[in-house]
GUBAVEX-707970 format. One record per residue (C-alpha): residue number from 1; x, y, z. Coordinates in nm, 2 decimals, always signed. Layout:
BEGIN
REC  num      xx      yy      zz
REC  NUM       X       Y       Z
...
***
This chain:
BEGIN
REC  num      xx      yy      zz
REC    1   -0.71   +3.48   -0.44
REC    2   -0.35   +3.50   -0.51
REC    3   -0.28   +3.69   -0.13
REC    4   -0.45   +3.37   +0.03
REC    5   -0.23   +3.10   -0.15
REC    6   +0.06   +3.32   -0.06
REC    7   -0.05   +3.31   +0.30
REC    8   -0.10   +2.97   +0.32
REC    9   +0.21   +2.89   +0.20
REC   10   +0.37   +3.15   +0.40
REC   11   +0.22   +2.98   +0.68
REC   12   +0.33   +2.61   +0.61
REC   13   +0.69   +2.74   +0.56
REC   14   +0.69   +2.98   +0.87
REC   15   +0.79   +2.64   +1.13
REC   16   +1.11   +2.52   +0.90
REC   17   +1.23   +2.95   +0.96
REC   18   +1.31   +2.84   +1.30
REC   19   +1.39   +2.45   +1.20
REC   20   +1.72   +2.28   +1.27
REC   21   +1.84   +2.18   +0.93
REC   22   +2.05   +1.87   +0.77
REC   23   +2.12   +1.89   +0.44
REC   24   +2.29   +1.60   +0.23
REC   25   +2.28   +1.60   -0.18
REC   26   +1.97   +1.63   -0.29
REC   27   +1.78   +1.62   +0.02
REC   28   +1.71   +1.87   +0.32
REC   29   +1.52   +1.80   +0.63
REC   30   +1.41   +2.11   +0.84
REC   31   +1.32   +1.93   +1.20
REC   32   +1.20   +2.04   +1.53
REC   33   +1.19   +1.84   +1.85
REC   34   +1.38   +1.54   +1.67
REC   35   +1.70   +1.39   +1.75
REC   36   +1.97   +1.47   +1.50
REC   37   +2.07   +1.06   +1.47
REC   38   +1.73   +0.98   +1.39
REC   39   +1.73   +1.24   +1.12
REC   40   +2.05   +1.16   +0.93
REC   41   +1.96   +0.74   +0.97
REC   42   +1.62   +0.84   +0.82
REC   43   +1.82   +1.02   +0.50
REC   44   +2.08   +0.77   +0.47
REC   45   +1.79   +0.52   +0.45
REC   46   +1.60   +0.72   +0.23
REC   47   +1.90   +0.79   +0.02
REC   48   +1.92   +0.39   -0.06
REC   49   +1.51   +0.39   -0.16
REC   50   +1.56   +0.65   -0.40
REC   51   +1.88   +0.51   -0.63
REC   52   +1.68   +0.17   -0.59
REC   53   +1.31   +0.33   -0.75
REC   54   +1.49   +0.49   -0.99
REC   55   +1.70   +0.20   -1.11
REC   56   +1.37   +0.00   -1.17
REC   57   +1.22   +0.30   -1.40
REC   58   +1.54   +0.38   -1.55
REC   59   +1.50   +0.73   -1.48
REC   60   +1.81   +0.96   -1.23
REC   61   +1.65   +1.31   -1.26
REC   62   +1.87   +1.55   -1.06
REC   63   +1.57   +1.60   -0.82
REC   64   +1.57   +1.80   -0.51
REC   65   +1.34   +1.73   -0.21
REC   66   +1.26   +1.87   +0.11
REC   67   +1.17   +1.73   +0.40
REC   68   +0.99   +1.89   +0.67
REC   69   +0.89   +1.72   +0.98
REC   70   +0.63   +1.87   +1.19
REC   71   +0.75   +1.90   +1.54
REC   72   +0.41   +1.78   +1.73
REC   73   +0.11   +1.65   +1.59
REC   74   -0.06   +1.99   +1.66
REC   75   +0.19   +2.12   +1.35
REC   76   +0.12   +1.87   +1.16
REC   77   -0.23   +1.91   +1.14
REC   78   -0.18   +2.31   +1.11
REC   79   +0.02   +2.16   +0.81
REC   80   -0.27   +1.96   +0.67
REC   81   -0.57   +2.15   +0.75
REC   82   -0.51   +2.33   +0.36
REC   83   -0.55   +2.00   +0.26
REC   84   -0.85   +1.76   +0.18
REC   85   -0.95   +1.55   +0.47
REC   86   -0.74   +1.21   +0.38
REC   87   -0.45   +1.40   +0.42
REC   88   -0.55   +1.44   +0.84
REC   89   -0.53   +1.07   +0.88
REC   90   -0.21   +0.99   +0.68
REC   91   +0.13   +1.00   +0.84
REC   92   +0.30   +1.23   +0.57
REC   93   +0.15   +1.43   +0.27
REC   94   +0.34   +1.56   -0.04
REC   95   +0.32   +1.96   -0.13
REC   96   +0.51   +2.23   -0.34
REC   97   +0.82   +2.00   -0.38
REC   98   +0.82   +1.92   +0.01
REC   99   +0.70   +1.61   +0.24
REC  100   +0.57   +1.69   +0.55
REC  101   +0.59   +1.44   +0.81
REC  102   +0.45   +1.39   +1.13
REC  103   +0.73   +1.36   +1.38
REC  104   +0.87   +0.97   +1.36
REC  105   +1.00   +1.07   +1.72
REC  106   +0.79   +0.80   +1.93
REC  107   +0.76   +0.51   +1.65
REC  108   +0.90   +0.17   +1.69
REC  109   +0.91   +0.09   +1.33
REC  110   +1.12   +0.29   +1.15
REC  111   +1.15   +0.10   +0.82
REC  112   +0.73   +0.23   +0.81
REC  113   +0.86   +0.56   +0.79
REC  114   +1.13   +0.52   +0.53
REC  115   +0.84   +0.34   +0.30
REC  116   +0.61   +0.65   +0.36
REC  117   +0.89   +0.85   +0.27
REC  118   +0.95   +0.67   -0.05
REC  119   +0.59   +0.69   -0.11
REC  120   +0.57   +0.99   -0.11
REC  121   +0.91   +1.08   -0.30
REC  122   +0.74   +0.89   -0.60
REC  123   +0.45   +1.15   -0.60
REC  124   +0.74   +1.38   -0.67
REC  125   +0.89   +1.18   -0.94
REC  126   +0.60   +1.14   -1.06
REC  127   +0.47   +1.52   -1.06
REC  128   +0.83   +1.58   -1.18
REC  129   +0.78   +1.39   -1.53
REC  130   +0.42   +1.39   -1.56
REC  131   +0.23   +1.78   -1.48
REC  132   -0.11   +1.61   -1.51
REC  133   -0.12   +1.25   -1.40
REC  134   -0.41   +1.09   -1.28
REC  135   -0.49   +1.06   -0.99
REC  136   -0.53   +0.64   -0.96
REC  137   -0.14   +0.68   -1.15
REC  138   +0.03   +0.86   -0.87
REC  139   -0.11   +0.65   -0.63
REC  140   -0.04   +0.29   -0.80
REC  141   +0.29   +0.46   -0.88
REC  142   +0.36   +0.50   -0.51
REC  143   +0.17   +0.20   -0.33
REC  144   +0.36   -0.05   -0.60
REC  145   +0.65   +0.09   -0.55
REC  146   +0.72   +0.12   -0.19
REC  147   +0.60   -0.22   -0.19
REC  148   +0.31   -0.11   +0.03
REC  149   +0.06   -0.42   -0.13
REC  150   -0.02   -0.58   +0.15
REC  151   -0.31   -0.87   +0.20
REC  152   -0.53   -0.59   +0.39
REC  153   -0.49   -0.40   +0.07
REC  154   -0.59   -0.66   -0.12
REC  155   -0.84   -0.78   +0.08
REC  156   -1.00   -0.41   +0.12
REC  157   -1.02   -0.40   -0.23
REC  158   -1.24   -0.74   -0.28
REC  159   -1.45   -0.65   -0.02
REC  160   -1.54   -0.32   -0.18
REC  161   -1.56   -0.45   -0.51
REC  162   -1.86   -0.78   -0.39
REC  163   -2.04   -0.48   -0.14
REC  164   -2.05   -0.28   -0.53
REC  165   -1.89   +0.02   -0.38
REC  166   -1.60   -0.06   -0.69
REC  167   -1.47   +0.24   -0.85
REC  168   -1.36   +0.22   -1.26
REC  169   -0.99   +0.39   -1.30
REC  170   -1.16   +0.65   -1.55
REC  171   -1.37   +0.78   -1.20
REC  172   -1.05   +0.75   -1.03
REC  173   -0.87   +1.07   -1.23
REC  174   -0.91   +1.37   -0.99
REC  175   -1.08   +1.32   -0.64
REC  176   -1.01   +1.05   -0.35
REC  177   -1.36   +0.90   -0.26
REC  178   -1.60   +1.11   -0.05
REC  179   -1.60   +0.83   +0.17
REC  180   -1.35   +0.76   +0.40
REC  181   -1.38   +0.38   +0.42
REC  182   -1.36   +0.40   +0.03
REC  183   -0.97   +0.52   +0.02
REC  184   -0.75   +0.20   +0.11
REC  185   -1.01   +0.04   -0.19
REC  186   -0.87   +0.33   -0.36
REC  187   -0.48   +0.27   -0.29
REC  188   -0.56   -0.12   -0.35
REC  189   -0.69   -0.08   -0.71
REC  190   -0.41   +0.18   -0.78
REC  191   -0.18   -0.01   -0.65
REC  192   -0.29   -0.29   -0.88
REC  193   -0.36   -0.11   -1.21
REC  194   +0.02   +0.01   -1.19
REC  195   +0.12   -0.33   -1.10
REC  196   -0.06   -0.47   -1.43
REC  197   +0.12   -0.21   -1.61
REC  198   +0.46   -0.29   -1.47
REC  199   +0.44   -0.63   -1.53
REC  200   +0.18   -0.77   -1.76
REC  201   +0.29   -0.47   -2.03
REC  202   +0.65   -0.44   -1.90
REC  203   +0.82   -0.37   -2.24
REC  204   +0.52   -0.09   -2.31
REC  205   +0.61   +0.02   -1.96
REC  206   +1.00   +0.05   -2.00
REC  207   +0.87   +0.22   -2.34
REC  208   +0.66   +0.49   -2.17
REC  209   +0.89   +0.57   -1.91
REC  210   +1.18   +0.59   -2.18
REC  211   +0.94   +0.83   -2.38
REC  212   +0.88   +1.04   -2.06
REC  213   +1.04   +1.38   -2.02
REC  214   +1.01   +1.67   -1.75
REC  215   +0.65   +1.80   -1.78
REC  216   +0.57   +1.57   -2.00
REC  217   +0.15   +1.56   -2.15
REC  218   +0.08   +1.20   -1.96
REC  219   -0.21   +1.15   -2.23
REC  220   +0.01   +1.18   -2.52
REC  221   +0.27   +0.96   -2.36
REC  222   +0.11   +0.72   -2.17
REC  223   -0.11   +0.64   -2.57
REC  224   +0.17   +0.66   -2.77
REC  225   +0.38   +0.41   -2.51
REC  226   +0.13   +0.16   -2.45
REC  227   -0.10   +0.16   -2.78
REC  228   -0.42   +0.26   -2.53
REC  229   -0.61   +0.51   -2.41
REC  230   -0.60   +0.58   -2.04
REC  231   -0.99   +0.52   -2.09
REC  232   -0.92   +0.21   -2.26
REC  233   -0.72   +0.06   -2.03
REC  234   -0.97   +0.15   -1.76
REC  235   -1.22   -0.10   -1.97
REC  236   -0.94   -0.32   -1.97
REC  237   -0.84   -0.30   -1.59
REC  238   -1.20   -0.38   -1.50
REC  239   -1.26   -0.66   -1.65
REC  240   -0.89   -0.78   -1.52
REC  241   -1.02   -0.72   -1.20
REC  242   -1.32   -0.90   -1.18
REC  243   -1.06   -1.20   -1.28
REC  244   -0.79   -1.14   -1.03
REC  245   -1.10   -1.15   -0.78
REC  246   -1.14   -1.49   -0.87
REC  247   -0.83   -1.59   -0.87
REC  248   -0.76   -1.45   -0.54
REC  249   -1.10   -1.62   -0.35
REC  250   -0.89   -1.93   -0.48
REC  251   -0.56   -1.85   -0.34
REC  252   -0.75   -1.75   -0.03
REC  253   -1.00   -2.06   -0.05
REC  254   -0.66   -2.27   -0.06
REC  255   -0.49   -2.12   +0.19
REC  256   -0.77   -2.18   +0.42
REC  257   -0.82   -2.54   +0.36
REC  258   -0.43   -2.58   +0.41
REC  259   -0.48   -2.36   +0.72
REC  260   -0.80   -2.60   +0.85
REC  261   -0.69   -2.92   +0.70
REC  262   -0.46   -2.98   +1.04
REC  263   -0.71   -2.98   +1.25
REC  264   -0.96   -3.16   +1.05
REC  265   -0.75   -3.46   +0.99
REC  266   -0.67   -3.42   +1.41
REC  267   -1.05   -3.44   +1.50
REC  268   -1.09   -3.72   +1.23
REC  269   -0.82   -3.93   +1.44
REC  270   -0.97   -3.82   +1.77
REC  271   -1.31   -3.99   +1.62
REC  272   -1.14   -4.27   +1.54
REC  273   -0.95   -4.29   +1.90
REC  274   -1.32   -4.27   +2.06
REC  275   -1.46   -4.48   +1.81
REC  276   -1.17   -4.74   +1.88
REC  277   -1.20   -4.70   +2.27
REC  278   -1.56   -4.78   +2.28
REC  279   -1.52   -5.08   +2.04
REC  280   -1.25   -5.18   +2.28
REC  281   -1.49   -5.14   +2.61
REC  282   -1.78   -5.34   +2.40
REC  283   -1.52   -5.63   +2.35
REC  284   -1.43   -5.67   +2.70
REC  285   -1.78   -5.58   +2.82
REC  286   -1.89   -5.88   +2.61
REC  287   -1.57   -6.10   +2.70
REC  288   -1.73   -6.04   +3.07
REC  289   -2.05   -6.14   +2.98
REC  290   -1.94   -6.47   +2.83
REC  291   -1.70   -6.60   +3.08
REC  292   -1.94   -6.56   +3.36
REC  293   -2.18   -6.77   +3.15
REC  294   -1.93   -7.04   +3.16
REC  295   -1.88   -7.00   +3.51
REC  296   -2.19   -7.06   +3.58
REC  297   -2.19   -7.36   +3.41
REC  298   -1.88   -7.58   +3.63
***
């Protein structure tokens, strides 16, 4: 067992042998097939995310990380295939203190790429302080964070929760969902249960990430911090949910009235235009009528 994990590792680290390197305090990035500028505007960028996460937790762990980006998409998958089948259809996947990327090389958006990296710099972080955090906790962690809640998230995650395919937090501790149209539910709640945390229970959450130290027990801290259980809050979180869902068919029910009202008050006047146009023809239709009855009269 042990000569497999040593081979697979062996076999993830064999491209960044014969990598170009650029190293720069805490961070190194063994590339092929990228240009160099790309690389060091990526880091520099990258550089700025970090100090700015770690100035909202409060927390500037001397942390190394590596960066490896996969020189084709053919590497990148050689990469992944050790992994669990989400991991294929993501653009960059955290392991052994490393983030491997697929190559950024042909993509417009580059500030995309500096958010995945952040992303998945705050599973690090995360892993860093916290040995056996759930699953649903490094994942809020990181969606909140990198400021990845977007409406499709949102909306992903209200669509999964009326069609009953709704996963609790406490089923949320280990395993991604089997399904594949079940994981940007996934990020969504996650996403949201941290975002409770960070802001409805803000002091707690200062608290807990005060009380947390390297390889830290996340049970003990996250109870002790927030005067719940993680299965407590779960209860907690779902019945928040169910409310947030209402809230948010209102937002969304107001938005599209706002969005329709336009048009709605613009057929109501083009009703009244015909409306007014046909009264106007009636008018002269009958104006005709009665001034050829007088003529007929002289």
């Amino acid at each position: 067992m042990k000569t497999k994990l040593w081979l697979a590792l062996f076999i993830l680290l064999l491209p960044a042998l014969f990598a170009d390197v650029y190293k720069i305090n805490n961070i190194t990035v063994d590339y092929l097939n990228t240009k160099p500028q790309l690389v060091i505007n990526l880091v520099s960028r990258f550089e700025k995310d970090i100090f700015e996460f770690q100035k909202k937790i409060g927390k500037y762990p001397d942390l190394p990380i590596r960066i490896i980006i996969a020189a084709n998409e053919k590497d990148y998958l050689h990469y992944a295939q050790t992994k669990g089948k989400i991991i294929e259809f993501s653009q960059a996947f955290y392991s052994n203190n490393a983030i491997y990327l697929r190559n950024p090389a042909n993509l417009q958006n580059f500030s995309k790429v500096n958010q995945i990296l952040l992303h998945e710099y705050i599973h690090h972080f995360v892993h860093y302080y916290f040995e056996n955090a759930p699953l649903w906790f490094h994942e809020g962690m990181a969606v909140y964070f990198s400021d990845d809640m977007s409406f499709d998230r949102e909306f992903n995650f209200m669509r999964h929760h009326f069609g009953g395919t709704n996963l609790t937090l406490k089923q949320m501790q280990y395993q991604y969902p089997q399904n594949r149209g079940q994981w940007q539910a996934f990020y969504s709640k996650s996403g949201l249960a941290v975002k409770y945390l960070a802001t409805k229970e803000k002091t707690k959450f200062i608290s807990f990430w005060n009380n947390a130290k390297p390889a830290s027990n996340f049970l003990d801290v996250f109870t002790k911090s927030f005067h719940f259980t993680p299965a407590g809050f779960s209860q907690t979180f779902q019945k928040y949910s169910k409310t947030h869902l209402i809230y948010g068919l209102l937002i969304a029910f107001s938005s599209l009235i706002w969005l329709v009202l336009p048009f709605i008050l613009l057929l109501g006047w083009f009703r009244k235009y015909l409306r007014g146009k046909k009264m106007q023809k009636e008018w002269e239709a009958e104006e005709d009528e009665f001034l050829g009855e007088d003529d007929e009269g002289i």
